[in-house]
N, C-alpha and C positions, 0 to 999 in steps of 0.2 A: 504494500500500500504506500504513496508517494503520500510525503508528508500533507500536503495540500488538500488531499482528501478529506471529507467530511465524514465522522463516523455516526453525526445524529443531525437531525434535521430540528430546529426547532421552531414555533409559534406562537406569540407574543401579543394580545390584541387588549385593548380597555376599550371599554363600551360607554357612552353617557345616555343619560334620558330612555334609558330603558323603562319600561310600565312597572311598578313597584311589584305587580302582584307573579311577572315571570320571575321576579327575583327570591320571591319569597317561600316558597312549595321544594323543601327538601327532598321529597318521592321526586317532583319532578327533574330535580337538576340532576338528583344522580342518577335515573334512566339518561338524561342527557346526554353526562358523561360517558356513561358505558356505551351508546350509542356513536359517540362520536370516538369511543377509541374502536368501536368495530371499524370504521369508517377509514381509520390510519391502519389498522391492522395490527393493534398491539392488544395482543388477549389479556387480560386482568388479572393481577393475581389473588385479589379479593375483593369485596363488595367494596361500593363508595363508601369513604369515609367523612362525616360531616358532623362539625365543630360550630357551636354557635359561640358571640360573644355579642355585648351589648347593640343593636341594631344591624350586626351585621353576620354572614356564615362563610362557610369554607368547606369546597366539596374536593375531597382527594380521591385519584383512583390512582394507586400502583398498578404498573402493569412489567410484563414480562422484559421488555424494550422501550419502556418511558414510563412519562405520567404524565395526568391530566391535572390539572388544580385550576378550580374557578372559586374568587374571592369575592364573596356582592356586598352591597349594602343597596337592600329594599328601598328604602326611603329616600334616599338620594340618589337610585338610578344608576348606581354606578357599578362595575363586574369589570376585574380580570380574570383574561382567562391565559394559561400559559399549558403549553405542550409540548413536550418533545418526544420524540421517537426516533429508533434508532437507524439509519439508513438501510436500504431503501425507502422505508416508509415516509412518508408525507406529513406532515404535522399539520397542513394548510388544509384535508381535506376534513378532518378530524373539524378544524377549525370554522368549513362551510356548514358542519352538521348544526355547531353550537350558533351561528351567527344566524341561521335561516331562521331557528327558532326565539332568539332573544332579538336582534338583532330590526327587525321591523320597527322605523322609527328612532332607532334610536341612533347616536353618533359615533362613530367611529375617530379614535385619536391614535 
């Protein structure tokens, strides 16, 4: 492998003005997730993991060749989401999974 080479692919995205109530539903964000690492092709090595702290959550999925971590806060609209996976795999498509469904309306930075 020449040095240059890329051994993971990663994906990087913050969301504004998303709807409070896509941000709020922990069932649904971690189907989200596992949805969107089908989508990159990185199988899971366990369920989502999801952390609440004051107005805001955090959904983790380890997987086999990356992870998924999407960080919201409901009320202000606001979600990163971060991805990586290990090459070949795409972290960008993982990322149209998550964006088609929060993503409506809201801003991209």
């Amino acid at each position: 492998m020449s040095a240059a080479a890329r051994t993971f692919d990663q994906a990087i995205l913050e969301l504004h003005d998303v709807p409070p109530e896509r941000l709020s539903d922990p069932a649904a964000l971690s189907s989200l997730v596992v949805a969107a690492a089908g989508a990159v092709g990185i199988p899971p090595h366990t369920p989502p993991v999801v952390k609440h702290a004051t107005g805001t959550l955090a959904v983790g999925l380890l997987c086999r060749e990356g992870h998924i971590v999407l960080h919201a806060s409901p009320q202000e609209g606001l979600c990163v989401i971060d991805i990586v996976a290990r090459s070949p795999a795409r972290a960008a498509q993982g990322m149209d999974v998550i964006t088609r469904r929060l993503g409506p309306g809201a801003s991209r930075v």
